[in-house]
FIZA-573180 format. One line per 5 residues: for each residue x, y, z of N, C-alpha, C, O. Coordinates in Angstrom, 1 decimal, padded with zeros to 4 digits. Example, Ala and Ser with C-alpha at 12.3 -4.5 7.8 and 13.67 -1.06 7.14 Angstrom:
<rs>
013.2:-005.7:007.8:012.3:-004.5:007.8:013.2:-003.3:007.8:014.2:-003.3:008.5  012.8:-002.2:007.1:013.7:-001.1:007.1:012.9:000.0:007.9:013.4:001.1:008.0
</rs>
This chain:
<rs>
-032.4:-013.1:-036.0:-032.7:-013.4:-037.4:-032.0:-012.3:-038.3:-032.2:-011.1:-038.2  -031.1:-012.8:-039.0:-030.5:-011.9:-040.1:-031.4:-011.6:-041.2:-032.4:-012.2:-041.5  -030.8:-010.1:-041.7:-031.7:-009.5:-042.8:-031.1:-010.7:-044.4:-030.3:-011.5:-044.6  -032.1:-010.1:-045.0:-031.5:-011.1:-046.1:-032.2:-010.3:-047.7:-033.4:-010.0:-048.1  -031.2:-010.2:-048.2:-031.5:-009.2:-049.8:-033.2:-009.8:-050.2:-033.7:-010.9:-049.9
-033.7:-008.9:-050.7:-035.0:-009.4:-051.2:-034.7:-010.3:-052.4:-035.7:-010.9:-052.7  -033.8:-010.5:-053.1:-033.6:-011.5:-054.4:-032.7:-012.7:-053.5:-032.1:-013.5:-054.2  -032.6:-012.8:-052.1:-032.5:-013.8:-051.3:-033.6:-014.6:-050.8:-033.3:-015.8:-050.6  -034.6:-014.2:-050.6:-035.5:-014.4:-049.8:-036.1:-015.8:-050.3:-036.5:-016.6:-049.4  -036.1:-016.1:-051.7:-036.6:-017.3:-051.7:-035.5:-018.7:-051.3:-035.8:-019.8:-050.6
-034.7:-018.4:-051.7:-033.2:-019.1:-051.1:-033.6:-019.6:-049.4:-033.8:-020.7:-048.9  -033.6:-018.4:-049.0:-033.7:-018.1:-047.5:-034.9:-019.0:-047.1:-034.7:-019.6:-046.1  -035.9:-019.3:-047.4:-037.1:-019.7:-047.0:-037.0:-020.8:-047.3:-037.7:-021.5:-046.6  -036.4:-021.4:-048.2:-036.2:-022.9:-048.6:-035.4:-023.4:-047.4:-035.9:-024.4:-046.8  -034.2:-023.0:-047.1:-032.9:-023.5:-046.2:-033.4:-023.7:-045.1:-033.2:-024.7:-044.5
-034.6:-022.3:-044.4:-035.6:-022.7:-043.3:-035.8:-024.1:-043.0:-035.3:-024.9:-042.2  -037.0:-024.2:-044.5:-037.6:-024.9:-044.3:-037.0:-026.8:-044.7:-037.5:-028.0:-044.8  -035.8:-026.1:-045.0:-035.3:-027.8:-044.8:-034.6:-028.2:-043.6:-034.5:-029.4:-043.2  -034.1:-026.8:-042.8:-033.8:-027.0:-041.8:-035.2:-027.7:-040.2:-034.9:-028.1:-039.1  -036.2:-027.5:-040.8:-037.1:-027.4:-039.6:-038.0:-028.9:-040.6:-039.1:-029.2:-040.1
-037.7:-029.7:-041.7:-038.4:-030.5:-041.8:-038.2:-031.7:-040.6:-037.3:-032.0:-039.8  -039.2:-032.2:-040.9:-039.4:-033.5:-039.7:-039.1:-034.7:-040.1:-038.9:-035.5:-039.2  -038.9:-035.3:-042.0:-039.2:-036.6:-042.1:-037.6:-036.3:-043.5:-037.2:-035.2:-043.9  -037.0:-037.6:-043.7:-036.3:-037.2:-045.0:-037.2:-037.2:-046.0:-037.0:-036.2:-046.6  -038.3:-037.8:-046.5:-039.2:-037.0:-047.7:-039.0:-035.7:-048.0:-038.7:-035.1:-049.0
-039.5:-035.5:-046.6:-040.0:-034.0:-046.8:-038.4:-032.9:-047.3:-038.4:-031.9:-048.1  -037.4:-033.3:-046.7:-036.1:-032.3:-046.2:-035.5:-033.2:-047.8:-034.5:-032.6:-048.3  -035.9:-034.1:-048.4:-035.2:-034.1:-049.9:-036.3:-033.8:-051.0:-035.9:-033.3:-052.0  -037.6:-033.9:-051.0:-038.2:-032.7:-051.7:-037.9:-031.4:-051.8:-037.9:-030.9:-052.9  -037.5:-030.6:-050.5:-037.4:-029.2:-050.4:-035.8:-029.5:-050.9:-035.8:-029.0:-052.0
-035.1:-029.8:-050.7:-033.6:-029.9:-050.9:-033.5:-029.8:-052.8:-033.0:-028.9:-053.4  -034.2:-030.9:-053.4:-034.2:-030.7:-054.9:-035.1:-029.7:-054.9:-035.1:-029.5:-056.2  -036.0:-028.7:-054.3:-036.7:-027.4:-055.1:-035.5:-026.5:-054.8:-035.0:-025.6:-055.5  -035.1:-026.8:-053.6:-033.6:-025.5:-053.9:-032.5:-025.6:-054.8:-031.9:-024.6:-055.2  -032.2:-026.8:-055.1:-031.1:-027.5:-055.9:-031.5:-026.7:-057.1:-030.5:-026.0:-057.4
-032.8:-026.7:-058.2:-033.4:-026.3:-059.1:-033.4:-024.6:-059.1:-033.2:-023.9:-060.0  -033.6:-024.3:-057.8:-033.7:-022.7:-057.6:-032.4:-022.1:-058.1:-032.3:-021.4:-059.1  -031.5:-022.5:-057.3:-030.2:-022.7:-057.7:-029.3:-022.3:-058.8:-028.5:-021.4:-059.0  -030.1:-023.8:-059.7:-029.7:-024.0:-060.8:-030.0:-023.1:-061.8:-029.3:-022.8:-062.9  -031.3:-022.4:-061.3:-031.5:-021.5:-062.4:-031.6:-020.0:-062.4:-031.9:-019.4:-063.4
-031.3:-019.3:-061.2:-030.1:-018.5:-061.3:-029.0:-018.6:-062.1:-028.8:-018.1:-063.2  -027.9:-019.5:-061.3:-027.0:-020.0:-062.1:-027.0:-019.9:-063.4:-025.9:-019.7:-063.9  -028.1:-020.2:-064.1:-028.3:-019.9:-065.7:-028.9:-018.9:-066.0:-029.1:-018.6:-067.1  -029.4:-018.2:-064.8:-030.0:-016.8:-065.5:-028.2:-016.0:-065.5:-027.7:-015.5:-066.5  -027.7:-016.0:-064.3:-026.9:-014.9:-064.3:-025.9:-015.5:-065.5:-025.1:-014.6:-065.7
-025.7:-016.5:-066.2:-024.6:-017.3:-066.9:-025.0:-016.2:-068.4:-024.3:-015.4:-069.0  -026.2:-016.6:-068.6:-026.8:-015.9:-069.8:-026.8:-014.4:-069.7:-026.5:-013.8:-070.8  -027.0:-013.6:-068.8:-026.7:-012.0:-068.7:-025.4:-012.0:-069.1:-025.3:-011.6:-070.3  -024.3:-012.3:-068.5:-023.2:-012.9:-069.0:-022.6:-012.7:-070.3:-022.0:-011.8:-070.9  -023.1:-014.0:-070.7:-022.8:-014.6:-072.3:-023.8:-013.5:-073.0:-024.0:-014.2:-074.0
-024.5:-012.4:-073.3:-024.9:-011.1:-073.4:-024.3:-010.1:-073.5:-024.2:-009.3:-074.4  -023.9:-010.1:-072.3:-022.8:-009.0:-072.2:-021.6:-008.9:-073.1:-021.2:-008.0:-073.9  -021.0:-010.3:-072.8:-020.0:-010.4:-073.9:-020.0:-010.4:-075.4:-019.2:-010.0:-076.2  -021.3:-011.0:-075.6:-021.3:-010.7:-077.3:-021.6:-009.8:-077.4:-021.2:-009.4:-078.5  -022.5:-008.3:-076.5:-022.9:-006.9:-077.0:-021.7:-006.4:-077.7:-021.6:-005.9:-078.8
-020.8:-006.6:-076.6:-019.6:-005.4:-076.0:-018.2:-005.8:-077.4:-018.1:-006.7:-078.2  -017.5:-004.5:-077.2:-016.7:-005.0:-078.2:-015.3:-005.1:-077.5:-014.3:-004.6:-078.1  -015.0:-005.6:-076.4:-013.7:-006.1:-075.5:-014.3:-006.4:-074.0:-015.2:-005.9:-073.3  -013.4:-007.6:-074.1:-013.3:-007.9:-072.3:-013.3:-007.1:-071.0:-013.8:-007.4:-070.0  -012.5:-005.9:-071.3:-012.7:-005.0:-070.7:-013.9:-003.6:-070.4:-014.0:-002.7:-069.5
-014.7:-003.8:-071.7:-015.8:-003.2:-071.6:-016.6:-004.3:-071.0:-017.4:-003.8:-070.3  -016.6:-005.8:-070.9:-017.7:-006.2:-070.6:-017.2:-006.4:-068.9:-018.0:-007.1:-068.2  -016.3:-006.1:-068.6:-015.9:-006.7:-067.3:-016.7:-005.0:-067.0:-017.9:-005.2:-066.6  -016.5:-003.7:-067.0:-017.1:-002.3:-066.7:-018.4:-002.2:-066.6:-019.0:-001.5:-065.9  -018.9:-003.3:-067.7:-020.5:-003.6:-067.8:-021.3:-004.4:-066.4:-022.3:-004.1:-065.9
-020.3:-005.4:-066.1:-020.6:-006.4:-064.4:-019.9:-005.5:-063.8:-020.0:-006.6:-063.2  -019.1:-004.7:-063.3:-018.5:-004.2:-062.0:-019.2:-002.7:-061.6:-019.0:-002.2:-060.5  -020.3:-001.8:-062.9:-020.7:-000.6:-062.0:-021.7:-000.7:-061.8:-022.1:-001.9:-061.7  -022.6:000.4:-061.8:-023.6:000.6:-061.8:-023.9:002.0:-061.9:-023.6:002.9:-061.1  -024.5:002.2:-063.1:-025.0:003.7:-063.9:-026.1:004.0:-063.4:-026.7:003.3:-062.6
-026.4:005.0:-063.9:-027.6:006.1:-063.6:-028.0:005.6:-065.2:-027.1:005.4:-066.0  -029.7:005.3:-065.5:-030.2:005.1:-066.1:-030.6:006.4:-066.9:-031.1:007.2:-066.1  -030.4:006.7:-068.2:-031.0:007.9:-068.7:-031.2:007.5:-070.4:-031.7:008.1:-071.3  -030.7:006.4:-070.4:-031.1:005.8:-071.8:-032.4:005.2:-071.6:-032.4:004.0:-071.7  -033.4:005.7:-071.3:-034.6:004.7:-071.1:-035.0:004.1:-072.0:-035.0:002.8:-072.0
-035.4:004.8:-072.8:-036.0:003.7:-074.2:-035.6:002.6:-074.8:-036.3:001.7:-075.3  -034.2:002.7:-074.7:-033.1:001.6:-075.0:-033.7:000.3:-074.2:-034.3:-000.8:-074.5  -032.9:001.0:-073.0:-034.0:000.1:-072.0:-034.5:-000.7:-071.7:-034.1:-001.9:-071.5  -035.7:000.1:-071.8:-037.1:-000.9:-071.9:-037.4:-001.8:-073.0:-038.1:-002.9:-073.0  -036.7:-001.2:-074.4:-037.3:-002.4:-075.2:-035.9:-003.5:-075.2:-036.2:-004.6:-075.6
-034.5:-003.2:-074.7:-033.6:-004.5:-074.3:-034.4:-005.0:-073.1:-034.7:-006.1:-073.5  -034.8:-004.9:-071.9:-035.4:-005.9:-071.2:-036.7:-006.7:-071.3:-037.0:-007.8:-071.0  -037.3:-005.8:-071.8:-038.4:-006.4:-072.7:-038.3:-007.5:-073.4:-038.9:-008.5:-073.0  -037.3:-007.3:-074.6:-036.8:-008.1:-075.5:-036.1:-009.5:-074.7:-036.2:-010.7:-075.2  -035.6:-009.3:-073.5:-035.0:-010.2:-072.9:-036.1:-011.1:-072.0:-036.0:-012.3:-072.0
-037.1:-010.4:-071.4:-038.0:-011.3:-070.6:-038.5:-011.9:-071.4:-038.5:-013.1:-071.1  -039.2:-011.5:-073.1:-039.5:-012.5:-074.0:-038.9:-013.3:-074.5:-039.6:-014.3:-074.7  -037.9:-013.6:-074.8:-036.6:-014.2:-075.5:-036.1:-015.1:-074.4:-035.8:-016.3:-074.8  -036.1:-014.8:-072.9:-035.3:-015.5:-072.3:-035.6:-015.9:-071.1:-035.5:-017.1:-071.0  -036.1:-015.3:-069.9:-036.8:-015.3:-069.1:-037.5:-014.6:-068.5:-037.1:-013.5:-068.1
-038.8:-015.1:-068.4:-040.5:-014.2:-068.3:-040.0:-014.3:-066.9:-039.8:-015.5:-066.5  -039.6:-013.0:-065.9:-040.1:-012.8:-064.9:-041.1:-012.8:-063.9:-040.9:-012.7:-062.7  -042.1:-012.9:-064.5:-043.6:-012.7:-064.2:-044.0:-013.9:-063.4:-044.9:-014.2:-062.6  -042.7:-014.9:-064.2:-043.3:-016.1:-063.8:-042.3:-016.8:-062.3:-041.1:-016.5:-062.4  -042.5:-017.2:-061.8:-042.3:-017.0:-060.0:-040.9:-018.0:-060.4:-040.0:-017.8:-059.6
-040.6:-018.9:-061.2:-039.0:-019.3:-061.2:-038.3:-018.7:-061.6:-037.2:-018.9:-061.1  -038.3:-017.6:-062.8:-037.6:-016.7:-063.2:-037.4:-015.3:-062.8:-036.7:-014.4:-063.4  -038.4:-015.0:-061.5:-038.0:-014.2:-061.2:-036.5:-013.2:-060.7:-036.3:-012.0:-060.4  -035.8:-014.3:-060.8:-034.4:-013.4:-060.0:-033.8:-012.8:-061.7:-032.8:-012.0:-061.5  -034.0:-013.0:-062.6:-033.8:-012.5:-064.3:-033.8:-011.0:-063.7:-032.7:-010.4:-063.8
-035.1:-010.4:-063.0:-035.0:-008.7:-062.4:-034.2:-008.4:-061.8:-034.0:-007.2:-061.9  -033.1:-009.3:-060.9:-032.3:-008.6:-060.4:-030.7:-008.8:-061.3:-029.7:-008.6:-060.6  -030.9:-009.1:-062.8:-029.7:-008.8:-063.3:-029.6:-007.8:-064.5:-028.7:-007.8:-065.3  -030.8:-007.1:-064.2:-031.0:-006.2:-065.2:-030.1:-004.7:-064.9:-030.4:-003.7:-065.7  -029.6:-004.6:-064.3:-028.7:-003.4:-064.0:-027.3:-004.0:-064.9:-026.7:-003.0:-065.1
-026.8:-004.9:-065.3:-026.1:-005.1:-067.1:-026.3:-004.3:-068.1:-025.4:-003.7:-068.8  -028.3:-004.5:-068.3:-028.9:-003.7:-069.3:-028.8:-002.3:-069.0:-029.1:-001.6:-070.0  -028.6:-001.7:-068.0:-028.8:-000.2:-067.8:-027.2:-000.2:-068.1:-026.7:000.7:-068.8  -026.6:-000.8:-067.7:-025.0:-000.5:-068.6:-024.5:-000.6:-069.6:-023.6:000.1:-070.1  -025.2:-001.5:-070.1:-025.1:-001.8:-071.5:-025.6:-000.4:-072.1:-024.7:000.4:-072.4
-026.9:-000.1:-072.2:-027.3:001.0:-072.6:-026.8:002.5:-072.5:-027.0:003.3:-073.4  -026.1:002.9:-071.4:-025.5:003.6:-070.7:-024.0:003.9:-071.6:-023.3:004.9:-071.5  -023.5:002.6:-072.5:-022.0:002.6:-072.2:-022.6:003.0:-074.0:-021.7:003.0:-074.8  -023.8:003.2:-074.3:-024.5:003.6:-075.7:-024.1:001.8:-076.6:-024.0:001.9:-077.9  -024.0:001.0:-076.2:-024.2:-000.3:-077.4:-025.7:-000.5:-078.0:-026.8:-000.8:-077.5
-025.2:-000.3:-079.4:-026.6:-000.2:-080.2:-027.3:-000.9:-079.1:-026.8:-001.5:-078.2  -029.2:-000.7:-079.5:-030.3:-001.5:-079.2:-029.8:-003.2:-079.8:-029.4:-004.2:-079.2  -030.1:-002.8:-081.5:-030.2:-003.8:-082.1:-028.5:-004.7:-082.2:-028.3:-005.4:-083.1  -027.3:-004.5:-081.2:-026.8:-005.5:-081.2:-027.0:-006.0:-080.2:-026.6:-007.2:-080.1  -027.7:-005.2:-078.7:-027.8:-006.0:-077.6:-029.0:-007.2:-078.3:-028.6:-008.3:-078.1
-030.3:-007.1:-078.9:-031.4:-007.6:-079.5:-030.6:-009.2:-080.1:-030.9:-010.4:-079.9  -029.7:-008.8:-080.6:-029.0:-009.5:-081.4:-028.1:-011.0:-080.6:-028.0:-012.2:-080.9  -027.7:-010.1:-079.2:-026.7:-011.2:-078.6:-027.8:-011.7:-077.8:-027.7:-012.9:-077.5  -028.5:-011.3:-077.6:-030.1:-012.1:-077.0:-030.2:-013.1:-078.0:-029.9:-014.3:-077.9  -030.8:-012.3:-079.1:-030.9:-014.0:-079.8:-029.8:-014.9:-080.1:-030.0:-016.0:-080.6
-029.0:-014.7:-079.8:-027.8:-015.8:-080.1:-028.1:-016.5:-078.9:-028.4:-017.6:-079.1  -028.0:-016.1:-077.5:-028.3:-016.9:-076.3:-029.2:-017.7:-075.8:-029.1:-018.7:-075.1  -030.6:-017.0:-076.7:-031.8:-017.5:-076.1:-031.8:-018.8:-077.2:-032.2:-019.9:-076.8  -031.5:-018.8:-078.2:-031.0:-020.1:-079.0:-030.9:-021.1:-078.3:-031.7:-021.9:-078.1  -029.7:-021.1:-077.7:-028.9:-022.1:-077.0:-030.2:-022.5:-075.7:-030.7:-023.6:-075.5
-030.5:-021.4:-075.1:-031.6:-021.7:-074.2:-032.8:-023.0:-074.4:-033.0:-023.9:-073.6  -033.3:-022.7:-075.5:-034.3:-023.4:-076.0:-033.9:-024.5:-077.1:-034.7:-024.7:-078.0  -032.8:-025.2:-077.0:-032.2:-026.0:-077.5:-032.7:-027.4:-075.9:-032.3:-028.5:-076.0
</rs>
């Protein structure tokens, strides 16, 4: 058995269990809850993204933004950009949106790279628009 990232794990357990289903019902039920799992990753990480790019003021800052990973010391910043983001965009809390937690090391760069609070606030609301359209 291979190890598998903990923001894998739900992926992993689906593929299981379509692999070990017994009936096509069952193995195309499980097949559309991964399909959707998927999907919405896919649009969580698209939206971190389209975020990043409106914070930032060049392609190349937002490309430094996806490729490191900083040491957090802006906290305050932080917490009220992720905050702001779980409300606005996707509630974590809630068991489909959980993989939203693992793209929040953006926001520790974003913060990090010092872009105001209130323009990250700002490219949130431009995205979460489109979201809820």
């Amino acid at each position: 058995m291979e190890a598998v990232a903990q923001c894998d794990v739900p992926v992993a357990i689906l593929q299981n269990q379509i692999k070990a289903a017994k009936d096509p019902e069952e193995t195309a039920k499980l097949q559309k809850e991964l399909d959707k799992l998927l999907e919405t990753r896919e649009l969580i990480r698209q939206t971190v993204q389209e975020i990043v790019k409106l914070a930032t003021d060049s392609e190349e800052q937002a490309e430094r933004i996806h490729a490191t990973k900083q040491h957090l010391t802006e906290k305050e910043n932080y917490y009220a950009a992720v905050e702001y983001f779980r409300v606005e965009c996707f509630d974590w809390h809630k068991q489909e949106y959980e993989y939203a937690r693992h793209q929040l090391s953006a926001f520790v760069n974003l913060c990090e790279e010092r872009v105001p609070l209130t323009r990250i606030k700002e490219a949130i609301d431009q995205v979460s628009k489109k979201l809820k359209k």
